[in-house]
C-alpha positions as CSV (number, residue, x, y, z in Angstrom):
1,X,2.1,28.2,11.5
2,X,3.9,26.9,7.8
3,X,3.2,23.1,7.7
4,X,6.1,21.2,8.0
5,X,5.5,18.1,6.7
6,X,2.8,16.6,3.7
7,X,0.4,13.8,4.4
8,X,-0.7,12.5,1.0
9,X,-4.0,10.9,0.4
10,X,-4.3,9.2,-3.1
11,X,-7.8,8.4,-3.6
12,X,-10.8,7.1,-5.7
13,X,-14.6,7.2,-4.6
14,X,-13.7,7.4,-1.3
15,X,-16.3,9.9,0.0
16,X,-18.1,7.5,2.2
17,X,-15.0,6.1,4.7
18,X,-12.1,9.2,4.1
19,X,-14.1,10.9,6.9
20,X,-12.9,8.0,9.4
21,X,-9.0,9.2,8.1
22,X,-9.4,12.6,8.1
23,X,-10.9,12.4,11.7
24,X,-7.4,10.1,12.8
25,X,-5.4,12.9,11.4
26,X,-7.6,16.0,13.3
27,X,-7.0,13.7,16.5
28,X,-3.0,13.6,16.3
29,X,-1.6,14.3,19.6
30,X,1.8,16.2,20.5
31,X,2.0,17.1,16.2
32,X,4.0,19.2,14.0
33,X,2.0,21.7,11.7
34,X,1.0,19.7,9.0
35,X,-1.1,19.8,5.6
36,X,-3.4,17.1,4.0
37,X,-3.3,16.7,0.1
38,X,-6.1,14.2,-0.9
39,X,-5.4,13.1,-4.9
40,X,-8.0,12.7,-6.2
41,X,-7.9,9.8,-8.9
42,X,-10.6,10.6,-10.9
43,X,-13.6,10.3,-8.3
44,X,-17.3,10.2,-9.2
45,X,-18.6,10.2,-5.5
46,X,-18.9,13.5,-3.4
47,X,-15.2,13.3,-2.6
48,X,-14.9,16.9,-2.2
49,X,-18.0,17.5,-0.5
50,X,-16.7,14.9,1.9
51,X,-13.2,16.7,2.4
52,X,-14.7,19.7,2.7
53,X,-16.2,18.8,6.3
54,X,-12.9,19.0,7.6
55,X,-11.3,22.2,6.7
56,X,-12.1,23.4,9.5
57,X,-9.8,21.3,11.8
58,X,-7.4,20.2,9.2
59,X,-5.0,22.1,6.6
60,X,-6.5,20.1,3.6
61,X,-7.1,20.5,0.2
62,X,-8.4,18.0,-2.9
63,X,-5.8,17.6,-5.7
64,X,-6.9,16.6,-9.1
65,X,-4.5,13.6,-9.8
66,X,-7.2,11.7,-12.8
67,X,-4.0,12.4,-15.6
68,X,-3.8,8.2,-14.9
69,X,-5.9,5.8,-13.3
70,X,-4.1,4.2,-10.1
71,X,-2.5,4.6,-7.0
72,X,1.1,5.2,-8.2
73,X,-0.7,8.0,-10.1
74,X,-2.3,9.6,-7.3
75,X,0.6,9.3,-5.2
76,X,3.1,10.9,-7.8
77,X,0.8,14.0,-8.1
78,X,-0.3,14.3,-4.3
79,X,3.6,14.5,-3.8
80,X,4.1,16.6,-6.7
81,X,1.9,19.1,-5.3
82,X,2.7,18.8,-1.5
83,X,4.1,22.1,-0.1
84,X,6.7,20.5,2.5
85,X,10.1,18.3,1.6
86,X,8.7,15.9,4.2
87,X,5.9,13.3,2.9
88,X,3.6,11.0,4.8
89,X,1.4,8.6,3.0
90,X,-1.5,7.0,3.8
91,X,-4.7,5.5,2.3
92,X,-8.2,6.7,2.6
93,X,-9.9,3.8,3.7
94,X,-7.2,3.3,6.5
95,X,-7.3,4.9,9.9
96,X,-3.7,6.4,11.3
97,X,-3.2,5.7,15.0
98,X,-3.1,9.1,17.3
99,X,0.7,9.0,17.4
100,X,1.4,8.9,13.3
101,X,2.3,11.9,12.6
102,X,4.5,13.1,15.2
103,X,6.2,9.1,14.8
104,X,6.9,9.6,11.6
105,X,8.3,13.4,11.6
106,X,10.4,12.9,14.3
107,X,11.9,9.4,12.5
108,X,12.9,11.8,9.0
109,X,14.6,13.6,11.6
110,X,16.9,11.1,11.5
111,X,15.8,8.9,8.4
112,X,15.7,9.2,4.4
113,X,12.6,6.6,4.2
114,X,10.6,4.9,7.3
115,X,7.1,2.3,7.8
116,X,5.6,1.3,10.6
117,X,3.0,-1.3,11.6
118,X,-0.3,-2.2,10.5
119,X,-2.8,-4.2,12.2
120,X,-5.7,-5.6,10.3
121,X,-8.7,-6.7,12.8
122,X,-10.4,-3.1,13.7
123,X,-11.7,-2.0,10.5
124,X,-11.9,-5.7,8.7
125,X,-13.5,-8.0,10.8
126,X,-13.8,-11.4,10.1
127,X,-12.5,-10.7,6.4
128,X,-9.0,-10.3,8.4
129,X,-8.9,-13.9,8.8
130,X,-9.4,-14.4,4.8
131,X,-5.7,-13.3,3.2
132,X,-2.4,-14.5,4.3
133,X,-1.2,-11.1,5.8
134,X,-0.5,-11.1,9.7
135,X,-3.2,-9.5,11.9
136,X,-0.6,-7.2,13.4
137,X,3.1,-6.7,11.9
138,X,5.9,-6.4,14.1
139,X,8.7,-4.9,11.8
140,X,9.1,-4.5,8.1
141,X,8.3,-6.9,5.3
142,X,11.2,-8.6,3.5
143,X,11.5,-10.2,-0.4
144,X,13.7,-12.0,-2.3
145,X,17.8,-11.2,-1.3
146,X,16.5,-9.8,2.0
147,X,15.7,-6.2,0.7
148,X,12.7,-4.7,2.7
149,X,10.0,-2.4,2.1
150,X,6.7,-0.9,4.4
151,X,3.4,-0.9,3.6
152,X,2.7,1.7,0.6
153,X,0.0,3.2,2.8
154,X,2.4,3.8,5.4
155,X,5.1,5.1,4.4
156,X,7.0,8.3,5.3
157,X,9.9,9.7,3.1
158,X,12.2,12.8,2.3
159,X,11.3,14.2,-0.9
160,X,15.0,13.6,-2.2
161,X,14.4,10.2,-2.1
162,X,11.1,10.0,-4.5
163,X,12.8,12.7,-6.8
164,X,15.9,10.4,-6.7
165,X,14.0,7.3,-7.2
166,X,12.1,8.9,-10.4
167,X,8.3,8.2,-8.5
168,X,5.7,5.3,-8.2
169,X,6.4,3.4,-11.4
170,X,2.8,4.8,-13.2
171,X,2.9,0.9,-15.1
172,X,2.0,-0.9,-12.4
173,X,-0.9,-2.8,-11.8
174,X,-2.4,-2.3,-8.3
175,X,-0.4,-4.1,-6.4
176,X,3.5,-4.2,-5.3
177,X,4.1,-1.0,-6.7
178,X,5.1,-0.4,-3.1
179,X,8.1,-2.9,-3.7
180,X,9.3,-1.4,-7.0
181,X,9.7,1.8,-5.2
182,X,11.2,0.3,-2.1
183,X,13.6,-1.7,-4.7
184,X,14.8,1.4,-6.5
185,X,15.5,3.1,-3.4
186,X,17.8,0.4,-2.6
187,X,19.8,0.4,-5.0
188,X,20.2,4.0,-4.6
189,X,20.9,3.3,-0.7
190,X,18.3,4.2,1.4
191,X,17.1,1.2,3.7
192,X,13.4,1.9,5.7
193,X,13.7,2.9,9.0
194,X,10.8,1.1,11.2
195,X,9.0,3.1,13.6
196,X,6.7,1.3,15.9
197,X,4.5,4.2,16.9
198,X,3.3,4.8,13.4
199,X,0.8,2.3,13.5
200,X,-2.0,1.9,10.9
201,X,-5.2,0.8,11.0
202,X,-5.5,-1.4,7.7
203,X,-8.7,-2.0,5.9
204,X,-9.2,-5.1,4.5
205,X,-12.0,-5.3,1.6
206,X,-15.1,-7.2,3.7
207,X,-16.9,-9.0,1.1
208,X,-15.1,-12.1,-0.5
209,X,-15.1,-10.6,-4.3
210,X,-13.2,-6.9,-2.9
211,X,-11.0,-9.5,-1.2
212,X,-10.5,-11.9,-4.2
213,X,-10.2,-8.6,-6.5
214,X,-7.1,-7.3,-4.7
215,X,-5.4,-10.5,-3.8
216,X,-5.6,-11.1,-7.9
217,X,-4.1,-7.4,-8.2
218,X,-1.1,-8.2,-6.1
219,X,-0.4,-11.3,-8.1
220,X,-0.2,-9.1,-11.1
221,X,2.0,-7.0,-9.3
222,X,4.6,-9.8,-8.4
223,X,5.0,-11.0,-11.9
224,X,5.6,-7.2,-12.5
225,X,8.4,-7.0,-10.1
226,X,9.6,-10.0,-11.3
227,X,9.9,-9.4,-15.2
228,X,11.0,-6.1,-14.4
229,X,13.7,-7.3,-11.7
230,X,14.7,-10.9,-12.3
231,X,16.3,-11.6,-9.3
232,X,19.1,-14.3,-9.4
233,X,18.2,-16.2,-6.4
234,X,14.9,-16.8,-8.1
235,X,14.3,-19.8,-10.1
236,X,11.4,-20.0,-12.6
237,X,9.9,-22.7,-12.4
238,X,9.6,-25.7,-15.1
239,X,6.3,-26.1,-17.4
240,X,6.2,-29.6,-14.9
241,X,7.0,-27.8,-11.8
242,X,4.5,-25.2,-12.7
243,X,1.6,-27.9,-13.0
244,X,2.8,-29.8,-10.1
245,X,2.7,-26.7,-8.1
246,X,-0.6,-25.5,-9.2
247,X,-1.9,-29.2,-8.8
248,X,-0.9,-29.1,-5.1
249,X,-2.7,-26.1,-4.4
250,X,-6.1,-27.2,-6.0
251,X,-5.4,-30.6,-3.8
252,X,-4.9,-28.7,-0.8
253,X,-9.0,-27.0,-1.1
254,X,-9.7,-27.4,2.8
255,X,-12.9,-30.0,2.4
256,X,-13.7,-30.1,5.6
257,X,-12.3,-27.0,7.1
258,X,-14.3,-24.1,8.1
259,X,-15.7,-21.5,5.9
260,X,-12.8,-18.9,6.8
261,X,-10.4,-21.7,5.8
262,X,-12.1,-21.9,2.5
263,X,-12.1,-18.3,1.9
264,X,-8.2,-17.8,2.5
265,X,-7.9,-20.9,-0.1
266,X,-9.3,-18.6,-2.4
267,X,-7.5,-15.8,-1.5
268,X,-4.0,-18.0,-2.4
269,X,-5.6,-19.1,-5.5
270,X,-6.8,-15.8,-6.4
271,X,-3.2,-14.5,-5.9
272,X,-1.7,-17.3,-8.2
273,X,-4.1,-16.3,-11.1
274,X,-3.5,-12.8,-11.1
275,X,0.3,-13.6,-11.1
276,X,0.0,-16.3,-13.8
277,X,-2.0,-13.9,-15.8
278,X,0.2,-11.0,-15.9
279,X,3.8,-13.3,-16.5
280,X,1.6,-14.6,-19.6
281,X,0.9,-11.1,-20.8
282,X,4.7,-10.0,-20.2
283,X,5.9,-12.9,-22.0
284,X,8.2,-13.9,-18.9
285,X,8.0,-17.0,-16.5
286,X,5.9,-16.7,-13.5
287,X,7.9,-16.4,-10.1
């Protein structure tokens, strides 16, 4: 039976937890036909050796997506290459719930663009505790003048909207791409659609420096958005507000808190570097 949908992978030395996704997707219950495409970023682990375990139970193949380093590289090509006009995206280190598929291709029935809900305990541990990102959503994310976007890593789209939107912007650092895309398709008018069933398992990095690393990568990615967007309702701050802000959060270091407090102090200040850091390399003001 023809696929009729595309879940896209993007991927980089993921051999040793992609088998925990590719198992979710073999388990789907009451599914379409559909394929796998794993892009493969440029991988120097067993990634194929690893995929190969499933071919058996799943219609998957590895794409070579290493023209680029990064996610919205890997994406752009897994899509390029997917045989159906309906995508589904996910990460490799994430797990899809049993109802993912068949949530999401019943939902572009209806909808251009859809995301659903992630939860972050099962595969992170205490680490959940560490970032400022809710243990389980319970409907989209929203940013500046109310626009909303999903998770990149669950995300479920026509193809007429990614050909409309021109792609993952391939500039991006690792982090917020997600946003840029969801931005672009807003201005083009497509909203998400939230489906509550397509619930993924998120992984958050368990030791402190993987978690440090990409709360740093998604401050870059705000002061992307930012100099790329400039929205109105925004107000850089002043060289004085700037210091006084960053003054208050090195006051607010939790000296007697626990260790997780700690930790998510670092997360916040990690996030504030990498977004100071990339507005100083644009040349704009930091949000």
């Amino acid at each position: 039976m023809p696929a009729t949908c595309s879940v896209v992978i993007p991927t980089f030395n993921a051999a040793h937890v992609i088998g925990h996704q590719l198992g979710a997707l073999a388990d789907q219950v009451d599914t379409p036909a559909f394929e796998v495409v794993v892009a493969d970023n440029g991988s120097t682990d067993d990634l194929a050796g690893a995929v190969d375990q499933w071919t058996d139970r799943l219609d998957v193949r590895v794409v070579d997506a290493s023209r680029g380093r990064g996610v919205s590289v890997a994406r752009n090509v897994g899509i390029e290459r997917a045989q159906t006009d309906r995508i589904l995206i996910c990460d490799a280190d994430d797990v899809v719930a049993p109802t993912w598929v068949r949530a999401f291709a019943d939902a572009l029935d209806v909808h251009h663009l859809a995301s659903g809900p992630a939860e972050t305990v099962s595969l992170s541990g205490p680490s959940a505790g560490w970032v400022p990102i809710d243990q389980l959503s319970t409907g989209l994310y929203e940013t500046w003048g109310g626009r909303t976007y999903g998770l990149g890593g669950n995300t479920a789209m026509r193809r007429e909207v990614w050909e409309r939107v021109g792609g993952y912007d391939e500039s991006f650092p690792a982090g917020a791409e997600e946003i840029d895309f969801a931005w672009r398709a807003w201005d083009l008018g497509y909203r998400f659609a939230y489906v509550p069933d397509a619930l993924l398992h998120y992984r958050i990095r368990t030791d402190l420096r993987g978690v440090l690393r990409q709360q740093y990568n998604s401050g870059r990615g705000t002061a992307t958005l930012y100099a790329k967007f400039r929205p109105p309702e925004v107000v850089p701050k002043s060289a004085l507000r700037r210091a006084h802000h960053e003054l208050l959060l090195l006051r607010r270091f939790p000296w007697r808190g626990s260790g997780d407090a700690r930790r998510m102090w670092l997360t916040l200040m990690a996030f504030e570097a990498g977004k100071l850091t990339e507005a100083r390399r644009l040349g704009c003001p930091a949000p």
